[in-house]
N, CA and C atoms as a LAMMPS dump frame, in Angstrom:
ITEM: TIMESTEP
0
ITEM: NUMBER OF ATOMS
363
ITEM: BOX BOUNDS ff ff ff
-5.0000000000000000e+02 5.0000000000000000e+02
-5.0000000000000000e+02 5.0000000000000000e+02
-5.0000000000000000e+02 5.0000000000000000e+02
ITEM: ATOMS id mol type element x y z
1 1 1 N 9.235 1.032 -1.157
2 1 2 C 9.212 2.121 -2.089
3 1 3 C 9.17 1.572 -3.507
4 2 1 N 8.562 2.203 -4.305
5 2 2 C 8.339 1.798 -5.597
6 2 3 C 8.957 3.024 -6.449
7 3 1 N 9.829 2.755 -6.741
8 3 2 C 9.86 4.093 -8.324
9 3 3 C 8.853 3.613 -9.794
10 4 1 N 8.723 4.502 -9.861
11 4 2 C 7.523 4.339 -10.909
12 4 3 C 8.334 4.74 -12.218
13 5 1 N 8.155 3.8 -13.585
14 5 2 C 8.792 3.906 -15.14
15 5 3 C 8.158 5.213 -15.653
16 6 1 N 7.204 5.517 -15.557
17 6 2 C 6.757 6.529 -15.634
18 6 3 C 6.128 7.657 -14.929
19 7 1 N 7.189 8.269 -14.404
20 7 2 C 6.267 9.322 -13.406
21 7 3 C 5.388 10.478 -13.931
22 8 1 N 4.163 10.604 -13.426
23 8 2 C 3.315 11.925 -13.595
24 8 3 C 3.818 12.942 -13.795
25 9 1 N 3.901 14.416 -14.593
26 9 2 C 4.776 15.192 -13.735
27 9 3 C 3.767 16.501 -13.657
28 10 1 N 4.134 17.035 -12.792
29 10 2 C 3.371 18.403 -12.357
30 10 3 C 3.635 19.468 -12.533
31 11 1 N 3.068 20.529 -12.868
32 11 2 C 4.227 22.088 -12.945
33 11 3 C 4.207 23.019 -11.099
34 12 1 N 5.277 22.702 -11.313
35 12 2 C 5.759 23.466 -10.151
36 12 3 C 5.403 24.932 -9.61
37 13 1 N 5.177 25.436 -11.39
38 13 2 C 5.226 27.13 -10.983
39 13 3 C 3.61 27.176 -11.345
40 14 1 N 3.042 28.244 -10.949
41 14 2 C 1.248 28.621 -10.665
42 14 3 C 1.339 29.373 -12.611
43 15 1 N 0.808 28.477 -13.327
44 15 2 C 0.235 29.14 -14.789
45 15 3 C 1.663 29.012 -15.433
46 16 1 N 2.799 28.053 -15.36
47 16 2 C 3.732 28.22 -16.101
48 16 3 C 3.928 27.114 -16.621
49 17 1 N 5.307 26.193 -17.056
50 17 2 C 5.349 25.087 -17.923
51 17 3 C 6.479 24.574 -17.354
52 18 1 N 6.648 24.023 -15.801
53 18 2 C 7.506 23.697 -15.398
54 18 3 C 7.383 22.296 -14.385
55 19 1 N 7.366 21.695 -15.454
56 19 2 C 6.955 20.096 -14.976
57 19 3 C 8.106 19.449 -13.839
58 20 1 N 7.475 18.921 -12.922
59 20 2 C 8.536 18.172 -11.899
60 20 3 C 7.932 16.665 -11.887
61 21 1 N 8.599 15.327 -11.656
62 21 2 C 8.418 14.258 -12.103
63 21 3 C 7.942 13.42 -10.31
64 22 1 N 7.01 13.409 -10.14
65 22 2 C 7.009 12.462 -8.786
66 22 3 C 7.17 10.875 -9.216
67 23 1 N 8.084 10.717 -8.799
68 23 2 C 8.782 8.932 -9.376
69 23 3 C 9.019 8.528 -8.318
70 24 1 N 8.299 8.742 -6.683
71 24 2 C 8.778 7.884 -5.637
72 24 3 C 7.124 7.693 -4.934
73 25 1 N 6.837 6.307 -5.062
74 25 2 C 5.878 6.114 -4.843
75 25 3 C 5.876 5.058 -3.37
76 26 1 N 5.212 6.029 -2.094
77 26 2 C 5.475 4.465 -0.979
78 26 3 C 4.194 4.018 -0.432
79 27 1 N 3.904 3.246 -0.072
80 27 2 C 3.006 2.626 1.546
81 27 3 C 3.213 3.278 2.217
82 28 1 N 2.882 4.027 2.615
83 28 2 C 3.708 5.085 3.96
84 28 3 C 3.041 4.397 5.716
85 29 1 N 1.563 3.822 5.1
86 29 2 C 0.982 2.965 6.464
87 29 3 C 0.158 2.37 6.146
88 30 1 N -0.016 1.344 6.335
89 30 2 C -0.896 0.04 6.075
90 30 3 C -1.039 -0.836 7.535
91 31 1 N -2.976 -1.332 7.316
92 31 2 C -3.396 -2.193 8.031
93 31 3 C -3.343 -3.114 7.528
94 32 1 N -3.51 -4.347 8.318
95 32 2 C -3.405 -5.582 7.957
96 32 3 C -5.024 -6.26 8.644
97 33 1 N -6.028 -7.033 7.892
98 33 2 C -7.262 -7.465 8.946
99 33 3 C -6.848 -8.821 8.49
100 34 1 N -6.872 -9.726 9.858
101 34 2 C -6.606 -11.099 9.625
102 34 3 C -8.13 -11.742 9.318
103 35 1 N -8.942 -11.029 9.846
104 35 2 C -10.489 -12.191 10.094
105 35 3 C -10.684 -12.21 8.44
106 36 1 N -10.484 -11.063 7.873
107 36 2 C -10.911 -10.793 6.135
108 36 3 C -9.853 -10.698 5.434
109 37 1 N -8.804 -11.039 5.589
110 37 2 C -7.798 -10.685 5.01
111 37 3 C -7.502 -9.758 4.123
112 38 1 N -8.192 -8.402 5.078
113 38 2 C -7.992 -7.233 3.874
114 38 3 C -6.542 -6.397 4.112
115 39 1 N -6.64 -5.461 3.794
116 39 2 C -5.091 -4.781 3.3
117 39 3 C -5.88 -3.002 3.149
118 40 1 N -5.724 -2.519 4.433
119 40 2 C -6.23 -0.747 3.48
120 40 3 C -4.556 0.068 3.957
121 41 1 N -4.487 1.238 3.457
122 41 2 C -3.306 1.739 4.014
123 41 3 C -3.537 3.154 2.53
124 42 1 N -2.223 3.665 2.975
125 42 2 C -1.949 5.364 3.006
126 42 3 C -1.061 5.256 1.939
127 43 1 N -1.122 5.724 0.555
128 43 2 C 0.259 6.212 -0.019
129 43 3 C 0.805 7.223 -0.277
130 44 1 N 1.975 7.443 -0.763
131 44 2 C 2.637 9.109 -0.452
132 44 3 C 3.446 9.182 -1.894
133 45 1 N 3.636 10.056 -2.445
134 45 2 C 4.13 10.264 -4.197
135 45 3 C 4.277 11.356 -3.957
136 46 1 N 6.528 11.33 -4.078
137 46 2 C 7.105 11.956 -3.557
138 46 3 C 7.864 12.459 -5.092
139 47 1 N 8.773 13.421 -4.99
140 47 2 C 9.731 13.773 -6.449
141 47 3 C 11.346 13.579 -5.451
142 48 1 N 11.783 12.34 -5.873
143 48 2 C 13.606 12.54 -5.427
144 48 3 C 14.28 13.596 -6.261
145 49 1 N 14.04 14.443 -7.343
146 49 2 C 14.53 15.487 -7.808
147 49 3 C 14.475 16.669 -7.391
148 50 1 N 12.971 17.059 -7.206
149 50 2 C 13.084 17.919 -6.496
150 50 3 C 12.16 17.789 -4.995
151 51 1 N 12.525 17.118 -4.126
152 51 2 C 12.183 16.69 -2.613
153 51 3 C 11.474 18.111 -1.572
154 52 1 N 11.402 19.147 -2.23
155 52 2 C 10.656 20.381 -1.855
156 52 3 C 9.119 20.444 -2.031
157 53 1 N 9.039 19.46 -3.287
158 53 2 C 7.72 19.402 -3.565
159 53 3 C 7.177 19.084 -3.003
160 54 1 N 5.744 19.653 -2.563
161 54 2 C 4.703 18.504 -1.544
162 54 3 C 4.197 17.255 -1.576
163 55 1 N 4.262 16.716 -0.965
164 55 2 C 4.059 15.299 -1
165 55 3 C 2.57 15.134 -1.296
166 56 1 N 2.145 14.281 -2.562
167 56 2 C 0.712 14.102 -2.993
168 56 3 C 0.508 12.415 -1.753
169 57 1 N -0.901 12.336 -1.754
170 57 2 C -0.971 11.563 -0.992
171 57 3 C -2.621 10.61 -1.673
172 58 1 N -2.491 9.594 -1.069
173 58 2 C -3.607 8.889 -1.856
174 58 3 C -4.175 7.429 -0.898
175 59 1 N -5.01 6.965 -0.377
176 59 2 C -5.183 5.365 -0.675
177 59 3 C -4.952 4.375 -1.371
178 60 1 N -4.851 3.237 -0.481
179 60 2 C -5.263 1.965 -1.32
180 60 3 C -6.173 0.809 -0.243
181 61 1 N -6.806 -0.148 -0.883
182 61 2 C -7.451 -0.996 -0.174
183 61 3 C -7.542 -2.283 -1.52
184 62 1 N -6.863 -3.738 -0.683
185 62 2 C -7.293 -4.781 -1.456
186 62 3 C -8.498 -5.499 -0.29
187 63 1 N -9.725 -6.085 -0.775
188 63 2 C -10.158 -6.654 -0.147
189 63 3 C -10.567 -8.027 -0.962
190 64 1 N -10.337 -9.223 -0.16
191 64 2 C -10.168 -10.211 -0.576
192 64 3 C -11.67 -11.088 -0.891
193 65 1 N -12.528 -10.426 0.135
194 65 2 C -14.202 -11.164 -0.262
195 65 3 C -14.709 -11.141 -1.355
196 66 1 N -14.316 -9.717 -1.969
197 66 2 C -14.031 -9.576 -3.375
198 66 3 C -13.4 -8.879 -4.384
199 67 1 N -12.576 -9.485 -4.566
200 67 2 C -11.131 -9.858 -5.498
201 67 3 C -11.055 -8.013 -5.778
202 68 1 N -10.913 -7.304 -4.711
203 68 2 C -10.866 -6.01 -5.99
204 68 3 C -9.474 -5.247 -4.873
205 69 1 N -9.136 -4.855 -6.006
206 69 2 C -7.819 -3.814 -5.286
207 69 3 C -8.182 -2.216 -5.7
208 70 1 N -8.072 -1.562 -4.789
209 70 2 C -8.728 0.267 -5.45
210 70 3 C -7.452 0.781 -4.857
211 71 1 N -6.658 1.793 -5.825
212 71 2 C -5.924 2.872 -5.339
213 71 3 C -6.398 4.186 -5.958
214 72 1 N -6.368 5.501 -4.989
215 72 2 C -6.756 6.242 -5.743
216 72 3 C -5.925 7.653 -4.39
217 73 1 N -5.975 8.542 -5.647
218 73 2 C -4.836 9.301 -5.704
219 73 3 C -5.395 10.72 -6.035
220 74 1 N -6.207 11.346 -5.411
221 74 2 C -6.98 12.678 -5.454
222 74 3 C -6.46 13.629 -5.853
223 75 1 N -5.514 14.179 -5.95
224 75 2 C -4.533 15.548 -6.327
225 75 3 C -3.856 14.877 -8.145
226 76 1 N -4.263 13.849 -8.299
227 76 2 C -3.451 13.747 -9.9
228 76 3 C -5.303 13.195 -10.572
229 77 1 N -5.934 13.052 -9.849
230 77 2 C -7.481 12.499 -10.328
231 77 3 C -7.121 11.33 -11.077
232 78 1 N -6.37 11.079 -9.987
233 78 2 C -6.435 9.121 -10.627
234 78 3 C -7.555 8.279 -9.291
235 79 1 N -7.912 7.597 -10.063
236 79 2 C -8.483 6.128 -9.146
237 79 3 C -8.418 5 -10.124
238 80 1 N -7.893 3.656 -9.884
239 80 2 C -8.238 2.874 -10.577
240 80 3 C -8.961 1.658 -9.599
241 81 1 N -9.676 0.776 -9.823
242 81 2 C -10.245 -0.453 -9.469
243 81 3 C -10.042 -1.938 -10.464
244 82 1 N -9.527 -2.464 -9.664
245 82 2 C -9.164 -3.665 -10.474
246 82 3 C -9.244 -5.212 -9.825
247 83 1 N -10.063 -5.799 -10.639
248 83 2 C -10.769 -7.243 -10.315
249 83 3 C -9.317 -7.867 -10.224
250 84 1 N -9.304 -8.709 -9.02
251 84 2 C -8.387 -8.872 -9.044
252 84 3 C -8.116 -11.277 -9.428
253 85 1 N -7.283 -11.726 -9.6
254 85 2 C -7.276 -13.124 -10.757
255 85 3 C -7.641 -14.042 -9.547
256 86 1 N -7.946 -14.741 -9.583
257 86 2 C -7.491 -16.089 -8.318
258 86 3 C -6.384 -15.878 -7.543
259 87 1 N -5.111 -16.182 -8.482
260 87 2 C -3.924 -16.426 -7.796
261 87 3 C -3.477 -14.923 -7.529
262 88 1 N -3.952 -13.924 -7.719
263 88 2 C -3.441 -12.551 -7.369
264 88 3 C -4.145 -12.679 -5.81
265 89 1 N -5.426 -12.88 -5.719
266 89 2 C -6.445 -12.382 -4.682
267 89 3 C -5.739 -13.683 -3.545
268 90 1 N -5.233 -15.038 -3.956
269 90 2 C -4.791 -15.669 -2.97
270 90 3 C -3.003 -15.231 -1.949
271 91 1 N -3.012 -14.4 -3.286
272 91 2 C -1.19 -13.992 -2.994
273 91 3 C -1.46 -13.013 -1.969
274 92 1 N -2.649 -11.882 -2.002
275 92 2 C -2.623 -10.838 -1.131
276 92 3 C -3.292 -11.652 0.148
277 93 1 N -3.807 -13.109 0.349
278 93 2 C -4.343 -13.163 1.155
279 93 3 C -2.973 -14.225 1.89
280 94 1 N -2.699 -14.451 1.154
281 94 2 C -0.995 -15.028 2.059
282 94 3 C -0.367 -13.754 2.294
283 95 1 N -0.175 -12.672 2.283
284 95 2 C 0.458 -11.389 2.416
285 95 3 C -0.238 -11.694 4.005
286 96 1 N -1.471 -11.376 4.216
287 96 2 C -1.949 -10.792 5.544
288 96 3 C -1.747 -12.16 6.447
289 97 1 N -1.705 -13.353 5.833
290 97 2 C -1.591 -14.768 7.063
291 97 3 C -0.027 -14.98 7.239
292 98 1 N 0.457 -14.65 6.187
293 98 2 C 2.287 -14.515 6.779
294 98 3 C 2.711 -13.541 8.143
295 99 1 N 1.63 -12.253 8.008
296 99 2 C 2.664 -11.377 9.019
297 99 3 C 1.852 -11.687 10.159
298 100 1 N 0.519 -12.02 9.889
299 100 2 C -0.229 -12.623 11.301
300 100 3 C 0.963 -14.232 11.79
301 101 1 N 1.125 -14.707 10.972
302 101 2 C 2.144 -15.693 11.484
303 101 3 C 3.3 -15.701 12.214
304 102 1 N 3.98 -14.743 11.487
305 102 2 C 5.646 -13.951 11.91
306 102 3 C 4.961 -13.147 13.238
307 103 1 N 3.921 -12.593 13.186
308 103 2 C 4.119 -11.775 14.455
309 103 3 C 3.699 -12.395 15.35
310 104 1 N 2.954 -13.081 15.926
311 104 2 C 2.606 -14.025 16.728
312 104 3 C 3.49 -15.359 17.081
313 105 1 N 4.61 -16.049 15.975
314 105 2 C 5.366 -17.054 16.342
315 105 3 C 6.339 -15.959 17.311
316 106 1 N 6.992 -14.701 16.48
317 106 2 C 7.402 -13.925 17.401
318 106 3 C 7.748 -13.298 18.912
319 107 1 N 6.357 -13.098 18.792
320 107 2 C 5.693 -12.966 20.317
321 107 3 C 6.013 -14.283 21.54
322 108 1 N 6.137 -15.042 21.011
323 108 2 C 5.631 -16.194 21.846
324 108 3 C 7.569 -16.521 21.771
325 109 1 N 8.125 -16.426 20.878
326 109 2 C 9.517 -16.752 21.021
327 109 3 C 10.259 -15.778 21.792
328 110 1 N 10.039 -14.186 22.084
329 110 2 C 10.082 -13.664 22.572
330 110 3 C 10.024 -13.841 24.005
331 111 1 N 8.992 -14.796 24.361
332 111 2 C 8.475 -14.623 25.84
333 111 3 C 7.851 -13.782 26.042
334 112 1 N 7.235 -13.113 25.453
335 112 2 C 6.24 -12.064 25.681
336 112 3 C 5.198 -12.959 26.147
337 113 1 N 4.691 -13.423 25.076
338 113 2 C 3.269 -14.687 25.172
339 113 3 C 3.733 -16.109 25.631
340 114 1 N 3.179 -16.315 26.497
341 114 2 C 2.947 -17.721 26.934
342 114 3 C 2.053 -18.961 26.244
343 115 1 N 2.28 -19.325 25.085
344 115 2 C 0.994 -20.22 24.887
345 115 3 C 1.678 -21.186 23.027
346 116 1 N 0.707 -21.425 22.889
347 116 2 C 0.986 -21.774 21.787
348 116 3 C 0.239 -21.745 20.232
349 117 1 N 0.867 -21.077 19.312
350 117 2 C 0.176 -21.142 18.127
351 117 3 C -0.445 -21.859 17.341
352 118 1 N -1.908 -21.039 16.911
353 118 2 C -2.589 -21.977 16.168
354 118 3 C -3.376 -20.8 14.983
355 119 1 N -3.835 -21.986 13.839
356 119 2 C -4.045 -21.331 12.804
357 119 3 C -5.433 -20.613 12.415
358 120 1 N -5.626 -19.414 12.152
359 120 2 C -6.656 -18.742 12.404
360 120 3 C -6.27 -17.423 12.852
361 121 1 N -7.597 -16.38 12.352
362 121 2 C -7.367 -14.899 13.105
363 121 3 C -8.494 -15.154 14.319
């Protein structure tokens, strides 16, 4: 979960001036692709003040072939796209080879899997 320094805020009432602050911003579900090390998934921008409000909902996708991260957020008419640095685009691509790692040493410590790990999707 992310709280956001600045939340959006919305009016609550239909034609009136009654702003509510959505300041809870999550991942609510995310894929992980090991072969590309991309990242797409679901976000949800919630109000902890007033928790009645409907939950706005949005994407995101980093893909690493090229460096770009897009979130976008249809009900506030946001999208942004952003090139993403070297060491940013290598950090999200250790994001997706860590949990391919953890879940597979896992597995196999488990006894689920019989075999032994090696590096690669």
């Amino acid at each position: 979960m992310i709280t956001l320094t600045t939340p959006p805020e919305i009016n609550s009432v239909l034609g009136g001036n009654v702003p509510v602050a959505f300041d809870k911003l999550v991942v609510s579900d995310f894929r992980l692709f090991p072969p590309t090390k991309a990242i797409v998934g679901n976000l949800a921008l919630t109000s902890t003040l007033n928790p009645e409000m409907a939950t706005m909902t949005g994407t995101m996708s980093i893909r690493p072939e090229i460096a770009i991260l897009e979130i976008a957020i249809p009900q506030l008419d946001f999208y942004r796209r952003k090139t993403l640095t070297g060491p940013q685009n290598t950090a999200a691509m250790a994001i997706v080879e860590d949990a391919q790692d953890s879940l597979e040493s896992g597995l196999i410590s488990l006894g689920v899997i019989d075999g032994v790990q090696a590096p690669g999707a």
